[in-house]
N, C-alpha and C positions, 0 to 999 in steps of 0.2 A: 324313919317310920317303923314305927310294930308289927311285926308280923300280923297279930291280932288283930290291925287296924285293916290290912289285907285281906288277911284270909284266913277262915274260921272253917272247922268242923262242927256238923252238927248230926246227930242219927236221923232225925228230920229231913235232911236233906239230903237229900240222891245217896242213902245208907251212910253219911260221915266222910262221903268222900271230899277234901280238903274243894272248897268252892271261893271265889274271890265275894266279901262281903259284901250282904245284900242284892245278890243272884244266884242262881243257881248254875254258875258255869265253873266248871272243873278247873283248877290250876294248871294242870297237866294238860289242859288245852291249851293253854298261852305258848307251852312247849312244844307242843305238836305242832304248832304251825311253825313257830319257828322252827324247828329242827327241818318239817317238809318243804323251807322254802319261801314259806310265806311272811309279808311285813309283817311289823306292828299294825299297820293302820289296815291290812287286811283280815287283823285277828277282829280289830276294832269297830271293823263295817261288819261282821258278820256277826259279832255279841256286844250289840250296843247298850247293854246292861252294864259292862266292864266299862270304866273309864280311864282315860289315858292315866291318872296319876295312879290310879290302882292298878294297871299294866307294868309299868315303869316301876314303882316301887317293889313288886314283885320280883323284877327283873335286877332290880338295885340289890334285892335281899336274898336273891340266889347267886349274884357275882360277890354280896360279903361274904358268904356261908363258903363257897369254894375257894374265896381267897384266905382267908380265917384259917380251911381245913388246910391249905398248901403252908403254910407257914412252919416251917419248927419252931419246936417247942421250946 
């Protein structure tokens, strides 16, 4: 999946900060909870706007991004 199909910037919304499409919930909340501890499906009760495939692929395309960066060249 695209990025794009994920998560989009718009100035419109919450000043361009990168949001998961067709909400207005911040990417970088997906990571806060996780990082504080919290499941996936605790991210998922509290911003039932996100859904699981757009959780997940998110999370698919921040493990390709970091595996991609670890690689040599």
């Amino acid at each position: 999946m695209k990025l794009a199909a994920v998560i989009h910037s718009d100035p419109e919304i919450l000043g361009g900060t990168p949001v998961f499409v067709g909400t207005r919930v911040p990417a970088q909340t997906l990571f806060d909870y996780l990082e504080g501890g919290d499941s996936l499906d605790e991210f998922l009760d509290q911003f039932p706007t996100v859904s699981r495939a757009q959780a997940i692929a998110a999370l698919e395309l921040a493990k390709e991004s970091v595996l991609t960066g670890a690689r040599p060249s």
